[in-house]
C-alpha positions as a printed NumPy array, in Angstrom:
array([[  7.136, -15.779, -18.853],
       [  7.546, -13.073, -21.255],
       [  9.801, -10.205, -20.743],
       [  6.632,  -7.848, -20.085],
       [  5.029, -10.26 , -17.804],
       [  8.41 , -10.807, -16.168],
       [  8.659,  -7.201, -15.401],
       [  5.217,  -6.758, -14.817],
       [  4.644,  -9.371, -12.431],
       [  8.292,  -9.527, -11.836],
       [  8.21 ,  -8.91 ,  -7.95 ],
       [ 10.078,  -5.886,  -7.855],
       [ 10.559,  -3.566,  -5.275],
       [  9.713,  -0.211,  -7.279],
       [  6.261,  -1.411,  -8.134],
       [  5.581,  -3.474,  -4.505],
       [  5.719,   0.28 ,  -2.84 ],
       [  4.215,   1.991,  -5.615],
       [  1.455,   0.149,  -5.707],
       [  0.851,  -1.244,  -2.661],
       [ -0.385,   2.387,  -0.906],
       [ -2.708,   3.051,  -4.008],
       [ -4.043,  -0.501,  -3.708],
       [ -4.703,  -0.445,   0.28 ],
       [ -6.125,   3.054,   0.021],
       [ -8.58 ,   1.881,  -2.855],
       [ -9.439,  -0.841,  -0.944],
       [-10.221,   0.682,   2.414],
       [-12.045,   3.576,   0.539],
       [-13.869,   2.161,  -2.133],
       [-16.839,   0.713,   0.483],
       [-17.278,   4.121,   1.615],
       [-18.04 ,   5.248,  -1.324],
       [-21.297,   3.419,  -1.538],
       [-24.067,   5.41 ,  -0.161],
       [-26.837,   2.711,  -0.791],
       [-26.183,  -1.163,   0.241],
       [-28.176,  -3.422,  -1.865],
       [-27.567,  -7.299,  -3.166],
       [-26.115,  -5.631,  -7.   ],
       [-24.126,  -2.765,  -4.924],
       [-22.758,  -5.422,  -2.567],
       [-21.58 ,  -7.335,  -5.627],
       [-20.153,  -4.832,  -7.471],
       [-17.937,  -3.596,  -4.422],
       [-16.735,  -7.132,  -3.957],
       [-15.697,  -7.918,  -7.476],
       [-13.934,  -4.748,  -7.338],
       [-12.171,  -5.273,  -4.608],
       [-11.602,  -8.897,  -5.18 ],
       [ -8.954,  -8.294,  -7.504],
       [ -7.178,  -5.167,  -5.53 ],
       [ -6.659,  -7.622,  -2.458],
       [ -5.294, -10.212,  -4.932],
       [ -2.731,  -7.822,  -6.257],
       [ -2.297,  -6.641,  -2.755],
       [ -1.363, -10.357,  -1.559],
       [  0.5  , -10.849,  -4.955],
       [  2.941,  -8.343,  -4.623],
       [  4.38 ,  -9.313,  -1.061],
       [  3.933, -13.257,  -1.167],
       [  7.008, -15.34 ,  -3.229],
       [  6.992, -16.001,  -6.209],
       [  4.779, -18.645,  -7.282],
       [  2.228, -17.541,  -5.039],
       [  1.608, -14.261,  -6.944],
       [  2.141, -15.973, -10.138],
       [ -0.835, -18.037,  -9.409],
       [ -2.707, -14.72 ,  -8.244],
       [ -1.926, -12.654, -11.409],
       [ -3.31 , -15.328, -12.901],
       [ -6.618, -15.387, -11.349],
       [ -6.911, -11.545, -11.767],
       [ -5.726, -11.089, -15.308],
       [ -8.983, -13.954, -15.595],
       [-11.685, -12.009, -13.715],
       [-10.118,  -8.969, -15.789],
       [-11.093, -11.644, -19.126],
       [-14.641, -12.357, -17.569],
       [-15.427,  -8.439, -16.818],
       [-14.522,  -7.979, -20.545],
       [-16.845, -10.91 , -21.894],
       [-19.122,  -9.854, -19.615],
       [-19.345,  -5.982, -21.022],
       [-19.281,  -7.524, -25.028],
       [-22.351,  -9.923, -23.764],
       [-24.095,  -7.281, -22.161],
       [-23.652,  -4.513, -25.068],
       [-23.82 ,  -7.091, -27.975],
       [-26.471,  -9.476, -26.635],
       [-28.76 ,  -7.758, -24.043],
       [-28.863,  -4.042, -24.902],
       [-30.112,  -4.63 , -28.411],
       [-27.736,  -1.393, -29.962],
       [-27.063,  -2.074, -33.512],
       [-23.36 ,  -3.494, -34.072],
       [-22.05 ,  -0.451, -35.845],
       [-18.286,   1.103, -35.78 ],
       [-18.308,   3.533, -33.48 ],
       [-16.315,   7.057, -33.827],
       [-16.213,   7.484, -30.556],
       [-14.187,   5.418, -28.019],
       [-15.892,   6.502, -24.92 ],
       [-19.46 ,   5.117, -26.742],
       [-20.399,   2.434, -24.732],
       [-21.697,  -0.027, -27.514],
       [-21.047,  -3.166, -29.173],
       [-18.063,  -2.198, -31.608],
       [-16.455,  -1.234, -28.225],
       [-17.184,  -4.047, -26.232],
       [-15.787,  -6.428, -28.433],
       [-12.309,  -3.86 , -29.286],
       [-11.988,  -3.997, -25.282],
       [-12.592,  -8.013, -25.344],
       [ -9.677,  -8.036, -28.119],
       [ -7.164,  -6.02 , -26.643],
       [ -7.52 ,  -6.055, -23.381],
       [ -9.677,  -9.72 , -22.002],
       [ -7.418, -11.391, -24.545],
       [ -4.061, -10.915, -23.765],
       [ -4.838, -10.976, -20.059],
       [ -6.869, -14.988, -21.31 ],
       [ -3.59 , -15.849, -22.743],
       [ -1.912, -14.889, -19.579],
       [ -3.94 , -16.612, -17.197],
       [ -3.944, -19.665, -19.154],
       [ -0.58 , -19.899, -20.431],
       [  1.365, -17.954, -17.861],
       [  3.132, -15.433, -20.134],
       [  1.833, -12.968, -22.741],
       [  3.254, -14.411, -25.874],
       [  2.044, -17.974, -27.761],
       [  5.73 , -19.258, -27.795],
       [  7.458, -19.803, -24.768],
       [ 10.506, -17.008, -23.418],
       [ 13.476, -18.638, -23.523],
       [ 16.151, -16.831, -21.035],
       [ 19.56 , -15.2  , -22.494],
       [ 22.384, -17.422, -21.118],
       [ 25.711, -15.991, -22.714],
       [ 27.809, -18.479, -21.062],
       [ 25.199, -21.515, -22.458],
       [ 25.602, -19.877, -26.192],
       [ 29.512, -19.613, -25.445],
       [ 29.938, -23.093, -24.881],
       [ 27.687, -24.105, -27.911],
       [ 30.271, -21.636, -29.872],
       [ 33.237, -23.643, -28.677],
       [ 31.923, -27.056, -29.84 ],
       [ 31.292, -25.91 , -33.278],
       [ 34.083, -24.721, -33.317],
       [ 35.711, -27.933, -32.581],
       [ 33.405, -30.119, -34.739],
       [ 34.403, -28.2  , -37.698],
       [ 38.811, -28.642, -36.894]])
């Protein structure tokens, strides 16, 4: 895993207790907010919440249990963002034109939000890290001992 996803998704204690009070308060509040239950509202709620209560889970299960879980969020995270550059490039018929401003909700945007965000978080539920080669750990006493026996191939 890279050192961001590491640290990220690291399992440590500073962001388990952050978090986890934002997440459960979100979570328990966030159907409330909904004054008007219909099939799309119901929906929406749950694939917001969906991804809260995996995070939720994530952060106090081991290890390769919320490995597995950041996984499957950082994916619906990738579908919500192919979702929003199908729905502003293909079904809202607005020209594809570079926008000036950021909070525009058009095409140009769509597909910057599919780039920088739904891509790194594809390459992290399909690969397990956020970089196309593999991290490969420090180990000073590994690198030590490969020091030692070239030094003593070259005597």
């Amino acid at each position: 895993m890279s050192v961001y996803g590491d640290v990220l998704f690291g399992g440590s204690r500073f962001v388990k207790w952050a978090l986890s009070p934002f997440l459960l308060l979100t979570l328990v509040a966030l159907p409330f907010c909904n004054s008007e239950w219909t099939l799309q509202s119901t929906l929406m709620i749950s694939a917001l919440e969906l991804p809260g209560l995996l995070i939720l889970i994530g952060l106090w299960t081991q290890k390769s249990t919320s490995i597995v879980l950041f996984r499957i969020v950082t994916f619906i995270i990738f579908l919500f963002c192919l979702w929003y550059f199908i729905d502003q490039t293909f079904l809202t018929g607005k020209p594809f034109i570079i926008s000036t401003r950021r909070s525009d909700s058009n095409p140009w945007n769509s597909l910057m939000a599919l780039i920088f965000i739904g891509g790194p978080c594809f390459m992290f539920s399909a690969l397990g890290r956020f970089t196309l080669t593999p991290y490969q750990e420090f180990d000073s006493e590994l690198e030590e001992e490969e020091e030692l026996g070239e030094e003593e191939r070259e005597k």
